[in-house]
N, C-alpha and C positions, 0 to 999 in steps of 0.2 A: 161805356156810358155815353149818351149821345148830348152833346153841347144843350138842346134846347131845354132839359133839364131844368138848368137853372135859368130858364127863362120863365119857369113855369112856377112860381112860390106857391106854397101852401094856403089854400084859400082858406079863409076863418067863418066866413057867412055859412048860418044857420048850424054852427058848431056845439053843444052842449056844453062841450069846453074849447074854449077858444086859446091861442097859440097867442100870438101877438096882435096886442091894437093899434088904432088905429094910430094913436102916437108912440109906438114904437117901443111901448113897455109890455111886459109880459099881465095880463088879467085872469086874475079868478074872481070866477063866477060861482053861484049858489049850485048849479049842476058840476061841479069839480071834481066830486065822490059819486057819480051818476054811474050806476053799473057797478061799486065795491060788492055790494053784497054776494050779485052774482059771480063775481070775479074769486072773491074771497072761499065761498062754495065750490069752485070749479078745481080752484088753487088745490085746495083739501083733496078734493078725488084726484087729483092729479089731471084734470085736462082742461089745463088751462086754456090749451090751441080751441080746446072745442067751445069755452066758452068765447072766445073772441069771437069767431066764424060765427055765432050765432048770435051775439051783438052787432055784429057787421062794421065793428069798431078795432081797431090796433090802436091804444092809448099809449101814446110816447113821454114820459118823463124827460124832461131837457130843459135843462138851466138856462141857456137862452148866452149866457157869457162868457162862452170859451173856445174864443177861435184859437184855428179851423176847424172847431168840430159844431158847433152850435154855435150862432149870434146873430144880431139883426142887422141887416142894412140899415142905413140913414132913413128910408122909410118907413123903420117897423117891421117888414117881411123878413120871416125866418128865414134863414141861410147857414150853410155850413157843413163839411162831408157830413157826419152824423143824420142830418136833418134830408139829405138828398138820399141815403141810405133807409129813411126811415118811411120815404114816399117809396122807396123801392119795394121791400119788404111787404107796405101795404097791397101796394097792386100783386105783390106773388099771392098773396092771399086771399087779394077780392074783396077787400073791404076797403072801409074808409080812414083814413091816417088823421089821429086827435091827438095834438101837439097839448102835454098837460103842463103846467108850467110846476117849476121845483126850485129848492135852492140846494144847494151841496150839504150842507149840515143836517137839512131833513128826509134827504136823497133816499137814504137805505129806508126809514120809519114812515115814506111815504109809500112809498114802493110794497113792502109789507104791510098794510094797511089797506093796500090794493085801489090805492088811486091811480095808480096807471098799471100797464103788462108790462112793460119795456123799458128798460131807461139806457137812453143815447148820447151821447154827447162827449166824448172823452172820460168817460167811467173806468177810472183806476180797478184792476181787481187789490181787494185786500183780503185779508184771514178773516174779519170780523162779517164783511157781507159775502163772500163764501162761504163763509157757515151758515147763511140762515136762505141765500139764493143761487141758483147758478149765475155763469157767465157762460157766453158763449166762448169760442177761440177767438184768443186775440185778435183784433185790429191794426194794433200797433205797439209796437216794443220802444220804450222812450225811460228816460230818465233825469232826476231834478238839476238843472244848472240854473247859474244867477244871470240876471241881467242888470246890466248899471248906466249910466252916463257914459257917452263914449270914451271922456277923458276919465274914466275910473275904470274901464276894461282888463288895465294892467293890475289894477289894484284888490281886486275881491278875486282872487284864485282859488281861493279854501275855505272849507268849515274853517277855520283857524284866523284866517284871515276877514271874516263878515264880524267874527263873535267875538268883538271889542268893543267896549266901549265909546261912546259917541259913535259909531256907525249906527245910522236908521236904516233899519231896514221895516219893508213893511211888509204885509201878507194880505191875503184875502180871507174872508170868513169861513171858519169849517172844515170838512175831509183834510187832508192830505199835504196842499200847502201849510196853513195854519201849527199842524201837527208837526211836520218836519223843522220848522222854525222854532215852535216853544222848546222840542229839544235839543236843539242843536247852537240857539244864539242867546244862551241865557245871560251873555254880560253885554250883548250888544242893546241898544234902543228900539222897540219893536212896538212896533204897530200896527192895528187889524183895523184894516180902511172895509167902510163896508159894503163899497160899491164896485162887485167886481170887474163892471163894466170901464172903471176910471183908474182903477190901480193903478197903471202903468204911467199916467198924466203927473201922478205925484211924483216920479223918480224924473220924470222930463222934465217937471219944474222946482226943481230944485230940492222940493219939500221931503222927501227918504232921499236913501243914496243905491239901497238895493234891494231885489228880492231873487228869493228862489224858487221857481213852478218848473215845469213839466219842459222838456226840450224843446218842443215842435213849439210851444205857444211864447218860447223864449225866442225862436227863430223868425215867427213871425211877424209877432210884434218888433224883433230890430227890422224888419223887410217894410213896414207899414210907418215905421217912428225913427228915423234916420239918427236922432238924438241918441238915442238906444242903440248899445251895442248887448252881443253875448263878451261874458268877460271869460277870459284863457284862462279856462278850466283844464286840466290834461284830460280829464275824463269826466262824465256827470257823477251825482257825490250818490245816486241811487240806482237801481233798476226798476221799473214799471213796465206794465200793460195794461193797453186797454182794452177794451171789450165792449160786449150789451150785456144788463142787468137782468136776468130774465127769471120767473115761477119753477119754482123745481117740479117741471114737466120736463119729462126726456124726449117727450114726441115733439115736443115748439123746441127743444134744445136743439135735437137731431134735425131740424129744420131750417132751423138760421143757423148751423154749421155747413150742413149739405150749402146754403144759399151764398155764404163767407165764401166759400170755398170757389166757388162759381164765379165770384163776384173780382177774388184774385187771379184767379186761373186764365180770365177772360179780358184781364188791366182796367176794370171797371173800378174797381175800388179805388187805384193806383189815379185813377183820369180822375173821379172824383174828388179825391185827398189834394192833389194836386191846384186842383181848381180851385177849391177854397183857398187854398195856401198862398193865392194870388190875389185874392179878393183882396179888397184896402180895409 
């Protein structure tokens, strides 16, 4: 993947649906569901690839809050492998890349409903939305560990050890964090902050003491938040993958597999993942 890439952000002007504004939050607009019906029809017959191609649109679902895979810089501009991934895929196909904005809780019930084709961004597979979509091959193979206070690193090593009382821990809203925590820390102090873009600010200032999300965005965040450590876990307390959320079409499945595959084979993915994983 060639550096200038991420030189190059996802422009918004004259978008039906726009990605990120101009102050740096995610906008919906009245055109949001612009092209479900078509999309929803295509789904049905199974070609979904055919309707894209002839919208001349790839509609990307992405949360916008989950580095490195989706987030914004300080100006607003989308950023993140996911998102540099997601201008890739449009040019293989010739169309134009529409960043749809989502949140995690309505991720799968969006997606079905045929507000976007694609959802990017660190998309866990689970049982519940592989039953109702594909995913392509994994992305990346990760798993849940905590992150704490530096001076508490030694101290949150286990499910055993978060799920006591007076430990705060907090989560984010929805999918997979959220879920992991209700079951697992029912006698600790928990709470569902509901900015997933600030989680992390509250463990830095004092206000929880831990959470537990996905490995990569445990390692990034201590690389970007020097307050922040990962705490000595012997091993992460799950296993996960991620993927793309895609129409159960086997021609657009078989397409971004063939395109995955190219994309590892070649250190493309590898240079991109990387490169976010730098970004502050």
């Amino acid at each position: 993947m060639a550096k200038q890439l991420w030189l190059h952000p996802v422009s918004t002007s004259g978008w039906g649906v726009r990605s990120f504004g101009a102050m740096g939050v995610f906008n919906r607009v009245s055109a949001a569901v612009m092209g479900t019906a078509i999309f929803a029809s295509a789904a049905v017959a199974g070609s979904a690839l055919d309707a894209i191609k002839a919208r001349g649109e790839l509609r990307v679902g992405t949360t916008g809050d989950y580095k490195p895979f989706t987030f914004r810089d300080t100006d607003g501009v989308p950023w993140g492998a996911d998102i540099v991934m997601a201008q890739e895929l449009a040019a293989k196909l010739g169309v134009k890349l529409v960043l749809v904005p989502t949140i995690w809780a309505q991720l799968l019930d969006d997606q079905l409903a045929g507000k976007f084709d694609i959802a990017m961004g660190g998309v866990t597979i689970t049982p519940q939305r592989a039953e109702k979509l594909y995913f392509s091959k994994p992305t990346f193979v990760d798993g849940k560990r905590p992150i704490a206070r530096c001076a508490d690193k030694e101290k949150f090593k286990s499910v055993d050890a978060i799920n006591q009382p007076g430990v705060r821990v907090i989560v984010n809203p929805g999918a997979q964090n959220e879920k992991f925590a209700r079951e697992n820390f029912g006698k600790a102090d928990l709470t569902v902050h509901k900015d997933n873009a600030t989680v992390f600010q509250e463990i830095a200032a004092g206000r929880a003491d831990v959470m537990v999300t996905d490995g990569i965005e445990v390692d990034h965040t201590a690389h970007t938040m020097p307050v922040l450590c990962p705490t000595a876990v012997s091993q992460p307390f799950t296993r996960l993958e991620k993927a793309y959320m895609l129409p159960k079409d086997e021609e657009l499945k078989q397409l971004v597999d063939g395109w995955l595959d190219e994309a590892r084979a070649s250190g493309q993915w590898q240079h991109v993942l990387d490169q976010a994983m730098a970004h502050p």
